[in-house]
C-alpha positions in Angstrom: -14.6 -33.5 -3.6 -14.8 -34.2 0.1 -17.5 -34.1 2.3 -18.1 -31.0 4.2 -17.5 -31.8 7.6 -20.3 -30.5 10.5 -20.0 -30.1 14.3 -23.7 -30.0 15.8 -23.9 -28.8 19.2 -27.1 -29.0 20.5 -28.6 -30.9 23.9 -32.4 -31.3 22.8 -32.0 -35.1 21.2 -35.5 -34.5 19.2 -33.9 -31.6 17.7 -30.5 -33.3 17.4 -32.0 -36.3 15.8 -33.6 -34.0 13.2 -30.8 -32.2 12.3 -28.8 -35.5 11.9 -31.4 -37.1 9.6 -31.0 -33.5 7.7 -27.3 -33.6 7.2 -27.3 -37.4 6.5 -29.5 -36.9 3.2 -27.6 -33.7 2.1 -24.6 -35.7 2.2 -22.6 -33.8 4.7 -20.3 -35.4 7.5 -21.1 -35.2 10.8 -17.5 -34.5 12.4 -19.4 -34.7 16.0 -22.2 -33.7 17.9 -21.8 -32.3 21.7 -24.3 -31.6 24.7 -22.4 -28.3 25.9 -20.7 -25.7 24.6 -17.8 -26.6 26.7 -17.2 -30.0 24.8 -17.2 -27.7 21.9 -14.4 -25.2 22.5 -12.0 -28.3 24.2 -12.7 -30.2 20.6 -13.1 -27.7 17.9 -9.3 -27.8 17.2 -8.7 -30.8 17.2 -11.3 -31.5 14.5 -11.4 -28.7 13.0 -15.1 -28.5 11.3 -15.9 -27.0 8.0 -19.0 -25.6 9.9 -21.0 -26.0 13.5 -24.7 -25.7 14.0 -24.6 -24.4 17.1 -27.9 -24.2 19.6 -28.0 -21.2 22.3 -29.9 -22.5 25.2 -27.6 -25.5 26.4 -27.3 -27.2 29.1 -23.7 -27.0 30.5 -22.0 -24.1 32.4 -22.1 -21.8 28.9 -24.8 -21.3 26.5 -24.2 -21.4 22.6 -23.2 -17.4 22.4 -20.3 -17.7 24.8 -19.2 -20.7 23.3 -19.3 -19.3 19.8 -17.1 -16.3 21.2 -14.8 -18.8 22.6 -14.2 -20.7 19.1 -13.8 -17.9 16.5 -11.1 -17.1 19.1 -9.3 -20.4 18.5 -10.6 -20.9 14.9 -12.2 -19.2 11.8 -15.0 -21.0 11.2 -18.4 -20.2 10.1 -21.2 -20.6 12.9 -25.4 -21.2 12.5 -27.0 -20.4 15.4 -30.1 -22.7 16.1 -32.7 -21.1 18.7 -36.2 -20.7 19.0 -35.3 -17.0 20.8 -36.0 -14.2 19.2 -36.0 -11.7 21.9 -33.6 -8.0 21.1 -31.5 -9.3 24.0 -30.6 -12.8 22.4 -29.9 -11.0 19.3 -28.0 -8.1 20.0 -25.2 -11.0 21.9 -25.5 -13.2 18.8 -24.8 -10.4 16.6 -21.4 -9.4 18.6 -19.9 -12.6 17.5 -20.5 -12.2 14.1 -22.3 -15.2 12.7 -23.4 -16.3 9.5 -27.0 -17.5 10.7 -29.7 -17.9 12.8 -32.7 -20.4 12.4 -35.6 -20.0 14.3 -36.8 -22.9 15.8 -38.8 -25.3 14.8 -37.1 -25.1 10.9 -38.1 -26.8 7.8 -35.4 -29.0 6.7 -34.9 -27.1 3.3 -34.6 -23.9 5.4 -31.1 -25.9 7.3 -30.0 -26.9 3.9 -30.3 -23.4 1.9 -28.8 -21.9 5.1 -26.1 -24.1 5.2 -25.2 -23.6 1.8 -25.1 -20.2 1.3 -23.1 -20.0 4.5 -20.3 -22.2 2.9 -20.3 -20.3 -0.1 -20.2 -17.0 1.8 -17.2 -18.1 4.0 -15.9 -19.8 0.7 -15.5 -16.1 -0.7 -14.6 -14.1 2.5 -11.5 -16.8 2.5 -10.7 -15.8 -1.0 -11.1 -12.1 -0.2 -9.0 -12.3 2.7 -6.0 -14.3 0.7 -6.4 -11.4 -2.1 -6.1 -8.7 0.9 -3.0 -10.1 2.0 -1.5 -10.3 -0.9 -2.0 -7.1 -2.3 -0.7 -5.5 2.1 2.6 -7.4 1.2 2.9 -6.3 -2.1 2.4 -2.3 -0.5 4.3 -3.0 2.3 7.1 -4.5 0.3 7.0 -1.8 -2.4 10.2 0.8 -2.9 7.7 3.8 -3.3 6.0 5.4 -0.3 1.9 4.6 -0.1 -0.8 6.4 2.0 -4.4 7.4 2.4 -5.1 11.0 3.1 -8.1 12.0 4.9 -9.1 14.7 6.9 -6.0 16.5 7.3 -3.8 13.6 8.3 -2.3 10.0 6.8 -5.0 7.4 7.9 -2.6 4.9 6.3 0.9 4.4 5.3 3.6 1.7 4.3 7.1 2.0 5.7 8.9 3.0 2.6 6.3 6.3 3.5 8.2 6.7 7.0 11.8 5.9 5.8 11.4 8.5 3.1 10.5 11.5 5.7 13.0 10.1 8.5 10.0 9.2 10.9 8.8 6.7 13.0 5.7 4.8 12.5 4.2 5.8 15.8 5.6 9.6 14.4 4.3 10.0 11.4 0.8 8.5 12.0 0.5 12.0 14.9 1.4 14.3 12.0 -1.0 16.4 9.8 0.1 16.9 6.5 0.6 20.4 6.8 3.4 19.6 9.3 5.1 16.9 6.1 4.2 19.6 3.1 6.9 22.8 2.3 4.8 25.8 1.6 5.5 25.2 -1.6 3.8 21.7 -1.4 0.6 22.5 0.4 -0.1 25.1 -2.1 0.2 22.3 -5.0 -1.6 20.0 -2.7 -4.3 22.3 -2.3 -4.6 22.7 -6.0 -4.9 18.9 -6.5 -7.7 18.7 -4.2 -9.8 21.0 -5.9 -9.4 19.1 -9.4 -10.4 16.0 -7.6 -13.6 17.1 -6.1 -14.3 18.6 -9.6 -13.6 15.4 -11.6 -14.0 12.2 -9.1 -11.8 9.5 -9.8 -9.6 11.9 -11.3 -6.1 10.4 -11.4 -3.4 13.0 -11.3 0.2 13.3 -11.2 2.8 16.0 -10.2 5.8 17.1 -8.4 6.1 19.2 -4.8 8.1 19.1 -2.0 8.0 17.4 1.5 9.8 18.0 4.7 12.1 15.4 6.1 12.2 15.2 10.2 16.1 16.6 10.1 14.1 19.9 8.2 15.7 19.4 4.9 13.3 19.7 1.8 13.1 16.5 -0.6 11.3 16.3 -4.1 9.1 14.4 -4.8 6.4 12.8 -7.4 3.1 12.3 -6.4 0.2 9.8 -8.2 -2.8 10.4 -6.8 -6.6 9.5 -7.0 -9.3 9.8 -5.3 -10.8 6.0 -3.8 -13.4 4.9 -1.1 -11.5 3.9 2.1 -14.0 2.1 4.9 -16.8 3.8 3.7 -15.3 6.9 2.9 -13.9 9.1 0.5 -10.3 9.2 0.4 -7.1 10.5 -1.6 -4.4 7.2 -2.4 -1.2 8.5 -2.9 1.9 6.9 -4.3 4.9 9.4 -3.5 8.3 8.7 -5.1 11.6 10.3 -4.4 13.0 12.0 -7.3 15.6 14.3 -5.7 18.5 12.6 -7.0 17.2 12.0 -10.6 16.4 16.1 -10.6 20.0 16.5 -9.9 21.2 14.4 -12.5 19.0 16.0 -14.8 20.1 19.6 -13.5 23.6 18.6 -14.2 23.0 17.0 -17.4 21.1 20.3 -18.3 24.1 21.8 -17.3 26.6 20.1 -19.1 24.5 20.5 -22.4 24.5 25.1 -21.6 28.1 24.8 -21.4 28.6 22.7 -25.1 26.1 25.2 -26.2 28.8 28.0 -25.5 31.5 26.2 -28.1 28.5 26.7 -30.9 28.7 28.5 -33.6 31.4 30.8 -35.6 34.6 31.3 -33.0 37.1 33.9 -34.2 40.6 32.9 -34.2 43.8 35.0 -34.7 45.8 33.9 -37.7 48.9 34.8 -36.6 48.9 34.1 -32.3 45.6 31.7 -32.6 44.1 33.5 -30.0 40.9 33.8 -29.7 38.2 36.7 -29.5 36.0 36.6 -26.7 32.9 38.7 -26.9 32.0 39.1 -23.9 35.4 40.7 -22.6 35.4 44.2 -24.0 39.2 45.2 -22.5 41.2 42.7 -23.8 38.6 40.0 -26.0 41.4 38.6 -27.3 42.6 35.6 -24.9 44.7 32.1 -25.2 42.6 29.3 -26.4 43.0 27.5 -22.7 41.5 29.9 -21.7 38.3 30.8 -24.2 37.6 26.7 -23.2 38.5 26.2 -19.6 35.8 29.4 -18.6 33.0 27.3 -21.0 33.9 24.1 -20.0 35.2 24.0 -16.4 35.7 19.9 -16.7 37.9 20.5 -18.9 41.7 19.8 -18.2 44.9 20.4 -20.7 48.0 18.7 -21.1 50.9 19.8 -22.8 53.5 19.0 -25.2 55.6 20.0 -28.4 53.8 18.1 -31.5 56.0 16.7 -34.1 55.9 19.7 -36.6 57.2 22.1 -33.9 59.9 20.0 -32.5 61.4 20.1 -35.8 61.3 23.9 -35.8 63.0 24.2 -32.0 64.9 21.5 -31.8 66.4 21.0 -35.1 69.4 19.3 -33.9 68.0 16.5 -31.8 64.3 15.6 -34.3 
């Protein structure tokens, strides 16, 4: 495993000394050690430290605060601030730049070392975190099904698949309320969903409504939906999938099935003529098999000829 590698910026050389001596016998590399903050920021790239020890009062044109802002602006790297301040002032500017310590001045040595440690490990998982996060954005952002976060009326969140399916822009669709993307018919069964979700939390649920494209026409939709915690806040995560065209399908599959239906059963044919009796025509219920078929199957198309039994009948002189 390599060493970890340490940038130490700090212009006191009794404290620098100490902190060196400290490093030394825990094994970590000491990358470089600066004066200023300024020597810091110009070098920080270039060697690119697992970690800096960084002291606030220094002595060049910047202290160790504006330094720090400086470098988590160039580089994401875990800071330690060194200082024997402790005043709400000092504190309140550390705290803006988000770092992963502060050691009051004078510190033990095991104090440096446990605070060093748990600092690695700590960025070591926020790294990890952060690789997870962006895995699972591409994988939403990528996805074929249209994602968002409901809150408070409106989509705090969305994927584009969510704007291509209604027709908006980005920009668009985030200054919507859901009212304005529901049909009637949809905010009803929205409404209906939210209830069951405050009843049972975590309740996953799936149905189908309607949304409005921007162009006004009506699409259909299927909705899974559960309730999560989004930023510190309860949230309803939605996965919204188009199903107008497979409802269509089914409709005319449905349809297709009502119509074979209507050849079922006992059909009454004439033994003489062949034609057939048709039940529902009381005038004349006795029609030409054409068509009995054509009206109950309108896909249906005839062709015609003389079969080889006829011919012989009609044309006896030629078969």
């Amino acid at each position: 495993m390599s060493q970890i590698r340490v940038m130490v910026i700090e212009d006191e050389e009794v404290s620098a000394r100490a902190i060196k001596i400290i490093l030394e016998a825990h094994e970590y590399e000491i990358c470089s050690m600066f004066t200023t903050g300024e020597e810091a920021v110009r070098h920080v790239k270039e060697l690119m430290p697992d970690l800096i020890l960084m002291d606030i009062n220094l002595a060049g044109i910047m202290d160790g605060i504006e330094a720090a802002e400086k470098i988590i602006q160039i580089t994401d790297v875990p800071i330690i601030y060194l200082s024997a301040r402790t005043d709400s002032k000092t504190l309140e500017r550390a705290k803006i730049t988000g770092p992963f310590g502060y050691i009051v001045k004078p510190f033990q040595s095991e104090n440096l070392y446990a605070s060093i440690e748990m600092t690695l490990y700590r960025h070591q998982m926020e790294l990890k975190l952060k690789a997870n996060e962006e895995k699972y954005r591409l994988l939403v952002e990528m996805s074929s099904d249209a994602i968002g976060i409901r809150r408070d009326g409106r989509y705090i969140y969305f994927n584009g698949a969510f704007s291509n399916i209604l027709g908006y822009s980005e920009r668009e669709l985030a200054a919507l309320s859901f009212q304005q993307i529901y049909t009637e018919k949809g905010l009803e069964m929205l409404a209906q969903r939210d209830i069951q979700h405050k009843e049972v939390k975590n309740n996953l649920s799936q149905y189908e409504t309607e949304i409005k494209k921007k162009d006004g026409s009506m699409i259909e939709i299927e909705v899974s939906s559960a309730i999560i915690e989004h930023r510190g806040q309860e949230a309803c995560f939605e996965i919204l999938r188009d199903i107008t065209e497979r409802k269509a399908i089914l409709k005319q599959l449905q349809e297709s099935v009502d119509q074979n239906k209507s050849l079922a059963g006992i059909i009454p044919i004439c033994a003489s003529c062949k034609k057939i009796r048709d039940e529902d025509k009381e005038r004349s219920p006795w029609i030409d098999p054409e068509r009995f078929i054509s009206e109950r199957l309108p896909d249906a198309k005839f062709s015609h000829g003389i079969c080889p039994d006829c011919a012989k009948l009609l044309y006896p002189d030629i078969v």
